[in-house]
N, C-alpha and C positions, 0 to 999 in steps of 0.2 A: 625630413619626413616625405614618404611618397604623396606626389600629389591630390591621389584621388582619398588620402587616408583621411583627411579634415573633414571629407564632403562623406564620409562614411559614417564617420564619428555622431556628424550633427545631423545626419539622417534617420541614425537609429529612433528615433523618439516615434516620430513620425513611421517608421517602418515598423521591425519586430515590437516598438513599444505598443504601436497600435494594437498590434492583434489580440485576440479576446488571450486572458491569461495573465500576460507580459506584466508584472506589477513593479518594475524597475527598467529602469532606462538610460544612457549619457547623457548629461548635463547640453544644454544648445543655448545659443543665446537667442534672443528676440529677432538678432537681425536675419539669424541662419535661418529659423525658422519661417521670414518671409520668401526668404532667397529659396526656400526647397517647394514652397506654396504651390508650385505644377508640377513635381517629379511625381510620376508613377508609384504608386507605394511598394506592386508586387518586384518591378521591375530594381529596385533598391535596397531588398532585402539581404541582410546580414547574412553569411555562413554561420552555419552553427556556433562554430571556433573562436569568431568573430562576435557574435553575442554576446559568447562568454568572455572575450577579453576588453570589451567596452563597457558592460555591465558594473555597476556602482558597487552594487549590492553582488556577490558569488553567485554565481548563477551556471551550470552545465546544460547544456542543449542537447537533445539527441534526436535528430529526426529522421527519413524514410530509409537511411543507408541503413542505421542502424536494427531501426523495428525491423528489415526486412530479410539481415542479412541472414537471421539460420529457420526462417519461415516457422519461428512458433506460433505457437497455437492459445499462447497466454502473454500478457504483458509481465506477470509476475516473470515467467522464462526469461524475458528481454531484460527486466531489471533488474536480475542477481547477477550478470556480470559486469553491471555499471559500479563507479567507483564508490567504496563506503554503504551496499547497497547488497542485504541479504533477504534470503527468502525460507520463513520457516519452515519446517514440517517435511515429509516425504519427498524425493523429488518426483519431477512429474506428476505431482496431486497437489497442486498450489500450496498456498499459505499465507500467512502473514508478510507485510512487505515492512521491513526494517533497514532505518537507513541508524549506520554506525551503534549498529547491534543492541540495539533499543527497541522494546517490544511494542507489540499493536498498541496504537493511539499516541505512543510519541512524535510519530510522521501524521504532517497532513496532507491528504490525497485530496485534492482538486480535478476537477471538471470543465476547462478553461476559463478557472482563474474561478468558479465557485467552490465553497467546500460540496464533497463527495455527500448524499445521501444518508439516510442512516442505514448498517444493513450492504452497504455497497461491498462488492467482489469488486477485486482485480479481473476477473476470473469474467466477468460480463463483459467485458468488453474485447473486440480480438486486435489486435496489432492492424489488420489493414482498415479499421477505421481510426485511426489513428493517422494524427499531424505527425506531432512531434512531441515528446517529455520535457519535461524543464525539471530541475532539479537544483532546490536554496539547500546550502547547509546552514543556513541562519535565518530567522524570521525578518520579514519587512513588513510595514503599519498595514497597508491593504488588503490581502486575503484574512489574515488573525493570524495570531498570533499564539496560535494551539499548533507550537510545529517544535520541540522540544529536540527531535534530534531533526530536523529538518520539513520540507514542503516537497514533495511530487505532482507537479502541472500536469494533468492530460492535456492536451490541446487536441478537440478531433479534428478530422479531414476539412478543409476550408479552401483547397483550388478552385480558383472561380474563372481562374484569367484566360481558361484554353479549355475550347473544348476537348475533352477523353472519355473513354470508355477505360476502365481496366476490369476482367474477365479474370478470376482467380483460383479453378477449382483442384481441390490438394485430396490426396487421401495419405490416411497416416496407418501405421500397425503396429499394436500393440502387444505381445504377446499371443499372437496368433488372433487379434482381434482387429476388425477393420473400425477407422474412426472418421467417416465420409466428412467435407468443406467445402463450400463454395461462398466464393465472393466477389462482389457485382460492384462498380461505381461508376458513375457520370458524374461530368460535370459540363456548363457550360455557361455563355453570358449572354445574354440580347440587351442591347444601349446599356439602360443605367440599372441592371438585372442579372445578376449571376447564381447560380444555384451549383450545390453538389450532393448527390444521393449515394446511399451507402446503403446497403443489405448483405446479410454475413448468413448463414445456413448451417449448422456444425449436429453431427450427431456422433455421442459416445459412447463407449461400449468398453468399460473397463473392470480387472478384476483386482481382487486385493486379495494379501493374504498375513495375516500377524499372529506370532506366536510370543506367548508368555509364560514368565516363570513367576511364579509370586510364593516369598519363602517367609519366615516367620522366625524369630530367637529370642528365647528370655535371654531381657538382658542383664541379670544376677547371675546363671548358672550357666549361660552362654551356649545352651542345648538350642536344635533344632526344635521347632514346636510344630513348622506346618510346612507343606510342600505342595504346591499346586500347577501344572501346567494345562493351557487353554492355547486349543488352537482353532483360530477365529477366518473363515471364509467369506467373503463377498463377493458380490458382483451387483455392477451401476450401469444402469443406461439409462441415459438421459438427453433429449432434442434443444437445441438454442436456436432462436431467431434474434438476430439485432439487428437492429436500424435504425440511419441517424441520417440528417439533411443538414443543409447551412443555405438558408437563402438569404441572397443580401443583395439590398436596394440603394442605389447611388439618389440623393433627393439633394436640391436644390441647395445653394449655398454652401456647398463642401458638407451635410451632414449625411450619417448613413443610418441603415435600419437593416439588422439581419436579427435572422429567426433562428433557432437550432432545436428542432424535436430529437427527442433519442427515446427508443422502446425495447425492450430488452423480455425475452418470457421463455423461461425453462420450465420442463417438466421432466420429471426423473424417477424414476423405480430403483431402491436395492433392497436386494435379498443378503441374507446370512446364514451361517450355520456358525456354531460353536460346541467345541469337547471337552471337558474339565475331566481332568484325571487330578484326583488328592491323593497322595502317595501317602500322606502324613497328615495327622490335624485331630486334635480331638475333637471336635465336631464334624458332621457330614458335610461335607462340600455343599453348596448353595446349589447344584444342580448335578448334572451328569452333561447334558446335551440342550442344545436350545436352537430354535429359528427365528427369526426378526423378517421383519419386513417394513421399509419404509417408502412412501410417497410421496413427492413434494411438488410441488406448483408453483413457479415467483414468475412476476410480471412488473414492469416500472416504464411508467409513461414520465416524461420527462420536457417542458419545455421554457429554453433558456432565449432570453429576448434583449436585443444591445440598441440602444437610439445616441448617437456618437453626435456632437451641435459643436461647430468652431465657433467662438469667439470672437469678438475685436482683441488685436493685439497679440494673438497668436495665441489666448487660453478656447481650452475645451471643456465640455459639460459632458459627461460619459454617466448616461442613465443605463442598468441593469433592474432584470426581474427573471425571477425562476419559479417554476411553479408543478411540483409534482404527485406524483399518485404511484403508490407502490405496496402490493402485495401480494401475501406469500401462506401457504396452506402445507400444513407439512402432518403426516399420521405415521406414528412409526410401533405395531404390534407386535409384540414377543412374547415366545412359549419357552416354557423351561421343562424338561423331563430330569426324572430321577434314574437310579441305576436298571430299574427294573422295566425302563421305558413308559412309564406311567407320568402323565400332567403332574407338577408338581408348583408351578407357579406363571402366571400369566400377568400382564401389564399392555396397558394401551396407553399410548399419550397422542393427543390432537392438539396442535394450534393451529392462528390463523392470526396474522397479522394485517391490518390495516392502518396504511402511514400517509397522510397528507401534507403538507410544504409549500410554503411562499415564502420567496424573499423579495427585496429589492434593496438597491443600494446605487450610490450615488459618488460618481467624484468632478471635481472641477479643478483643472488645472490651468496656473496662470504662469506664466514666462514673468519675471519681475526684476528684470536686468542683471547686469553682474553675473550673468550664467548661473542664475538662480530659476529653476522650477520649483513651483510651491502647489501641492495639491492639497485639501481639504476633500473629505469621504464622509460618510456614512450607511449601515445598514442596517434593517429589520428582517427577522423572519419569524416565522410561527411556523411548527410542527405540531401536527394532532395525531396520536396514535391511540387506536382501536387495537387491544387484545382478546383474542379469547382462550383458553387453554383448560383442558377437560383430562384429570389423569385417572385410571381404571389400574385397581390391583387386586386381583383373582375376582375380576367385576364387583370390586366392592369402589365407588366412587370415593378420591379422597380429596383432601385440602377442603372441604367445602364451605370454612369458615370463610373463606378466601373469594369462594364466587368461580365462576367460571368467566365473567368477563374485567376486562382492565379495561382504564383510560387511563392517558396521558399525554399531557400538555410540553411543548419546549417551547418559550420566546427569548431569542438573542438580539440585543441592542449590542449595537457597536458604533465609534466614532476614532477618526484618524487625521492627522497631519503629517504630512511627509514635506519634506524639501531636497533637493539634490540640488547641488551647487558644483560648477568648475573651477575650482580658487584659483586654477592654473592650468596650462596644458599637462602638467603632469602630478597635478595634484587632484582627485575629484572626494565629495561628501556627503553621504547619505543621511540624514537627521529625521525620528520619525517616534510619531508619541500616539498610542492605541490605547482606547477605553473601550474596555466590550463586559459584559453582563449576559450570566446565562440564566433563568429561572425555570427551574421545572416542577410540575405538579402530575400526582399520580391517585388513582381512587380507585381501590376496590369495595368488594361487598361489605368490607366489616373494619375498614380503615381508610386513611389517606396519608400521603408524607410528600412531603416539599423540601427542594434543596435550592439554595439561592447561591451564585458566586459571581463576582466580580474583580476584574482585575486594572489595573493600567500598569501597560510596558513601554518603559523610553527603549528607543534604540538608536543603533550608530552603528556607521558602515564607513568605510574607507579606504582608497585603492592609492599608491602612488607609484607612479611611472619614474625612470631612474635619468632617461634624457627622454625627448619628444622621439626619437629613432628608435630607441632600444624597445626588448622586445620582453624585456622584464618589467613587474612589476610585484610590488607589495600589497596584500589587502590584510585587513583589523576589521574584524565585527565586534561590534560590546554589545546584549539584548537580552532583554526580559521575556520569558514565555513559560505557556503554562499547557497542564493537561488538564481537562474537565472532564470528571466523572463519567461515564456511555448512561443513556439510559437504563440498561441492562443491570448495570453496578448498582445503581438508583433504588429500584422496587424491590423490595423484601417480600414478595411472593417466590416461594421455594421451589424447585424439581428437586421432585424425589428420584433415589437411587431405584433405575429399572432390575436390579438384581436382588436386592434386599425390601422387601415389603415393609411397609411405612406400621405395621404392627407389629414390627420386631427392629431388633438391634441391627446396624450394621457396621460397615470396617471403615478402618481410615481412608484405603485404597476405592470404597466405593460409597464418596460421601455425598450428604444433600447437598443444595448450593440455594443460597438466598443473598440476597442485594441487600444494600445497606444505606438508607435515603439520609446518615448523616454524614457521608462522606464529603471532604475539602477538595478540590483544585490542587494540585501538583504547583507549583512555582518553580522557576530555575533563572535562575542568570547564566550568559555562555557568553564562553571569550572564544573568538574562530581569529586564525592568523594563519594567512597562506600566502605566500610565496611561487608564484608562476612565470614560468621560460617560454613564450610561441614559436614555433620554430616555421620557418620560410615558407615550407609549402604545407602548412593549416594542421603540424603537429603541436603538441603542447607536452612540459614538463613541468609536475605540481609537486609540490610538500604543504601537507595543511597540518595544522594542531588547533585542537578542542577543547575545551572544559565544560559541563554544566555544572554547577551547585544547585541541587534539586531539595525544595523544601515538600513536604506534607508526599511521602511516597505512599503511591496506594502499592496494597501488593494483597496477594490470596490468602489467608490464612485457615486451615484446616482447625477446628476441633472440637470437642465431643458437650452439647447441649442439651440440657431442659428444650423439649420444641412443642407447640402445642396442637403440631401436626402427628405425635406419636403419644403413647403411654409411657415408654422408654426413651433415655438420654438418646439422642444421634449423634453423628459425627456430619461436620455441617462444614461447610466451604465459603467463604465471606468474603469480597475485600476491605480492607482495614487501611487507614491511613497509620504508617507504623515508624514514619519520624524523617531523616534526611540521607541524603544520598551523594557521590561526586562520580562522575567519570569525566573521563580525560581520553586523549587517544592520538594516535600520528597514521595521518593518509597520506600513500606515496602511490603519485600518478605519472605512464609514461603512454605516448600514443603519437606516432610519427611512423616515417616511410623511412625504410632501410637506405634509399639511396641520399635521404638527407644528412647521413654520416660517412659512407663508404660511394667511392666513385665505381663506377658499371655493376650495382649492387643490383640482383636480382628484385623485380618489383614486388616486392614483402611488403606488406606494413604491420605494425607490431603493436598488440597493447597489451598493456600489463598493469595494474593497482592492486596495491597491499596496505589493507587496514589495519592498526594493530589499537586494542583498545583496553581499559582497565577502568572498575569500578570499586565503591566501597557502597554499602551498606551500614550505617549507624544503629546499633542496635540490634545488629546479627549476628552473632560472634562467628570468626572465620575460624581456617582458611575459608578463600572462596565466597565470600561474604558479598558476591557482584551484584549487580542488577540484574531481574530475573532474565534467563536466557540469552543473556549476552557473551558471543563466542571472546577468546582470547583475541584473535585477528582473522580476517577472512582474506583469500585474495583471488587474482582471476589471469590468465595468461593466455592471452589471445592473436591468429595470425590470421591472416590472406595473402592470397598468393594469386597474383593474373600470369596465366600461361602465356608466352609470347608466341608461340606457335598455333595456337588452338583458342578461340575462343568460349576460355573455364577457367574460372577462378575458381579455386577451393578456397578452406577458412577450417579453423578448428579453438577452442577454448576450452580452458581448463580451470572450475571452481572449486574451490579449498578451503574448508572449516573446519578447523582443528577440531580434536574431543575436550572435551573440557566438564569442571562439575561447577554448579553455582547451590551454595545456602540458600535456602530461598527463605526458610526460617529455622530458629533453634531446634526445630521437629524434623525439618523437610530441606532431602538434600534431592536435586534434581541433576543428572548426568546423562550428556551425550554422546557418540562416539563419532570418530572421521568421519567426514562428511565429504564425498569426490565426486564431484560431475562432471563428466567431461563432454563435449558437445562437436561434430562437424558438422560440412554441409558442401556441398559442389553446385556451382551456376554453371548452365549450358546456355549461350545466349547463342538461340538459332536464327531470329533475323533480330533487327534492331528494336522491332517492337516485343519480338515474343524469346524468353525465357526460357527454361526450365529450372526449377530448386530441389535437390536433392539434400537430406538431411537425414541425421543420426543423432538422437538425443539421449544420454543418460548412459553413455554406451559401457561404461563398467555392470552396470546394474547391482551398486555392491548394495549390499542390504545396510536399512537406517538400525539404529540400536540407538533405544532410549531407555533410560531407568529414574524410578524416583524410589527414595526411601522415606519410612517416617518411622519416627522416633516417639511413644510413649513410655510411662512412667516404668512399664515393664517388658515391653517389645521393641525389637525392632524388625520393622514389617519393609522387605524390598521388593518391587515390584520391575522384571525387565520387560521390555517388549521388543522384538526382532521384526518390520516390517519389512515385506517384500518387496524392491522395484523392478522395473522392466524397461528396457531398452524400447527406442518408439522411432520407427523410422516412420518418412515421411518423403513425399514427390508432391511437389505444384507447379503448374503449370502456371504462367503469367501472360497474360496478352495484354498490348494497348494497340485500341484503336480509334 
């Protein structure tokens, strides 16, 4: 073994373990940890590569190489071409972040090392305030265990150890639309005092455009019934400010004290237009023509607070507290005209969200010989949300049984043990057992409902190294985890369909939607086993395989209701807990330099990962019977290239989501079509400090295509929709000084 690999190995804990986030670590023993007592911590920190191959528990790193290489604009952008790691919806219009094609709320997104807000975007936050990402395909006892296909770490910006400036102003183009950025950081230290500030500036200015087919067939006589095409215009612009600090104090006896505020406040205007042509239908189409206009407002103050206390004997005391405020104002008006251009239906809806939060929590870790770390945890939080929501249809106020204002209450207890042990140099073992409890309560004008759930998850992690040299190794995860209801799912307070007036009937395709306050907690057991090669100079080659066994699956269920917000049945949209579930899957990872296989190899470096995944549904009759929105396999094919003549490296990547259909229920089949992004970008490094980034995003601009059908006793009603993307070039400029 190289010499300096022992002194790496046992520093981890002390280094990347330290940093806010890090909820696993290498096993050290008591006496290493006296022996490292005065190494510098910045000065000892791991390569990313290196995290990941000392790490107990599976763990990928991605830090400033990678957020910075093709200058997005979104973190969602940076994380669909990591491995196992998709992004729903439109490209270039964010979405959902799905790791191993499991939908919102099977991932948990953190905030170093706290869960994410309620309500939280991807999308708020930019790439250069950003550390680094971490990414578990497996839960560990520390953050929770509400991470079913995995956990995403933000870690923000935290250089304290040098003074810099970095100076980042980019402009992008959208389809003939300019989308102005700039981005500011310092940082520096004075004795036992180091600080780093972050402020981001972004304004956008984007259009959409979707067109649909919605058709209709008895399904006895197999005749056409209805024919409708609607072509739907917008345009968005909307201003972002973010900003984020880390101040951090060196205090007496080896303890620290750092702060971290983050503030985040959007505001945004769209407008719309829409055309309905009915070719066909025995009834008059619901309109002719219509305009929308919506408003929004969000703002979130945020401050996260760490007090670090060593021990005798080499244990630590790691005190946290988070404490936030966040809200959000959103009006969105629509007119509806008939063929003759005459008003024919009108609708207003106003919220306004108010969300409060506190947490704190607690761990202590002790060294207990034998290359045994053993920590004990706990945390508390309470969330108080303030709703209010006012709907207008042809200004006749509706829901009014219901109230126009909400509350609701969240308090989460949780308690953890963990141990990591070294049985050997080339053995190491993760052990770790999480008790957490969520309780919520909700009140409106003329009800209340309350959901209680509680879980405990053992888990187990395990890596084995094949000699102390080699550069293989085995890891086995076994873990319980679970998903909890959103509050959203929770409250049985309905929105009504803005197209269909709450005094008449409407369609499958535009139903109410109400929450359901007796929903269960998701449960799942997973088995992860992976198999990784490091190769010389800081490549790695992976194969991983999956399972969850998912009990109590919540999923949407459409259908038609007694409600006592109408005169007439609706067609109502729920989630339902509708029985058990399995996926499974195989992740193939490659990322190394060209010239670590072929001698005088052009300096390429090369990455590439291919997900391939498969689910069942119990109680859905297939084919296709998957879990909702999950593709067949995704994958990503990525290069760089340094010119040796010329100071420019180019790069380019290539994402791939098959089409595919999923059952989502006996009624409801939902289908999408190829999905291809393809992405460059060229560096000009003009002096050492200063840059330029040239980038081209989305550059096919093929259009998305999405369809759902539903199925009643006598129709079958399909709905496509064709949305427009656009190609988004982009120049930044980069200075340090």
């Amino acid at each position: 073994m190289p010499p300096l690999l022992p002194l790496l190995i046992a520093a981890f804990p002390l280094t990347a373990g330290a940093a806010d986030g890090d909820t696993t670590s290498a096993p050290a023993t008591a006496k290493e940890t006296r022996t490292l007592a005065e190494v510098t911590v910045s000065a000892n920190r791991l390569s990313d590569t290196d995290q990941r191959r000392f790490a107990t528990a599976a763990k990928m790193v991605f830090g400033r190489e990678e957020l910075d290489r093709y200058g997005d604009s979104s973190l969602g952008d940076v994380l669909k071409r990591l491995p196992g790691v998709t992004l729903s919806g439109t490209p270039g219009r964010g979405g959902d972040i799905r790791m191993r094609g499991l939908g919102n709320g099977y991932t948990l997104i953190l905030i170093n090392g706290e869960p994410a807000p309620r309500g939280f975007s991807m999308d708020s936050i930019p790439p250069e305030q950003v550390e680094r990402i971490e990414v578990m395909r497996a839960p560990v006892a520390e953050p929770s265990t509400r991470a079913i296909a995995g956990t995403i770490n933000i870690i923000l910006r935290e250089d304290l150890a040098r003074r810099q400036n970095d100076f980042r102003p980019s402009l992008a183009l959208e389809n003939g639309r300019f989308q102005p950025s700039v981005s500011l950081q310092r940082s520096d230290s004075f004795d036992n005092f180091g600080y780093n500030l972050n402020a981001n500036l972004m304004h956008r200015n984007q259009e959409s455009q979707v067109d649909s087919l919605t058709s209709a067939r008895d399904r006895n006589s197999g005749a056409t019934t209805l024919l409708q095409q609607e072509q739907s215009r917008s345009r968005s612009e909307s201003d972002g400010l973010h900003l984020s600090s880390r101040l951090n104090w060196k205090l007496g006896g080896g303890d620290t004290l750092s702060l971290q505020p983050f503030f985040t406040q959007h505001r945004g205007v769209t407008t719309g237009d829409a055309v309905l042509n009915q070719s066909l239908g025995a009834t008059p189409a619901p309109y002719a023509s219509a305009h929308w206009r919506t408003d929004s407002d969000s703002s979130m103050l945020r401050l996260m607070g760490n007090w670090k206390h060593r021990l005798e004997g080499g244990g630590r005391l790691d005190i946290r507290f988070n404490g936030g405020l966040a809200s959000s104002d959103s009006s969105t008006s629509r007119r509806e005209y008939d063929d003759s251009g005459k008003l024919s239906h009108t609708s207003w809806r106003s919220t306004g969200i108010d969300d409060r939060s506190f947490s704190t929590s607690g761990k202590l870790t002790q060294p207990m010989g034998g290359n045994h770390n053993m920590a004990i945890g706990w945390e508390v939080e309470r969330g108080q949300r303030q709703e209010s929501a006012t709907t207008l249809q042809d200004e006749v106020l509706q829901l009014a049984t219901f109230g126009s204002e909400l509350e609701a209450s969240t308090r989460r207890f949780a308690a953890f043990a963990q141990d990591e042990w070294e049985v050997s140099p080339l053995w190491s073992l993760y052990g770790g057992l999480r008790w957490e409890t969520i309780r919520t309560r909700s009140t409106w004008a003329s009800g209340s409902a309350g959901n209680d759930s509680s879980v405990v998850s053992p888990l187990f992690h395990s890596v084995w190294r094949f000699t102390e040299e080699s550069k293989d190794q085995i890891r086995l995860g076994l873990t319980r985890s679970y998903k909890a209801p959103t509050l959203g799912q929770l409250v049985p307070r309905p929105t009504l369909s803005s197209t269909y007036p709450a005094s008449g009937a409407n369609t499958v395709d535009k139903a109410d939607s109400a929450g359901n306050p007796d929903l269960k907690p998701e449960l799942a057991w997973g088995l992860d086993l992976a198999l990784e090669h490091y190769l010389a100079q800081g490549g790695i080659l992976s194969a991983s395989l999956f399972q969850r066994n998912i009990d109590n699956l919540i999923r949407s269920v459409t259908s038609l209701q007694s409600v006592d917000w109408s005169p007439v049945q609706r067609w109502v949209t729920s989630p339902t807990n509708i029985g058990k579930a399995t996926t499974r899957g195989i992740e193939l990872e490659a990322k190394f330099r060209l010239a670590e296989f072929l001698e005088n190899a052009p300096p390429l470096d090369l990455r590439a990962n291919v997900s391939r995944f498969w689910s069942e549904v119990e109680g859905v009759m297939g084919p296709n019977n998957r879990l909702d929105q999950q593709p067949t396999y995704s994958a990503n094919l990525g290069a760089d290239y340094r010119l040796r003549s010329l100071p420019l490296t180019i790069g380019g990547n290539m994402n791939w989501i098959p089409a595919y259909t999923v059952q989502q229920s006996n009624t409801q089949i939902y289908t999408q079509s190829l999905k291809r992004v393809y992405d460059v970008y060229a560096i000009w490094r003009v002096q050492p400090d200063t840059q330029v980034r040239f980038s081209a995003a989305n550059l096919l601009q093929a259009d998305y295509d999405t369809g759902m059908t539903y199925l009643t006793s006598n129709t079958e009603r399909m709905v496509q929709s064709s949305t427009k993307t656009y190609r988004i070039l982009s120049a930044r400029l980069e200075i340090k000084f």
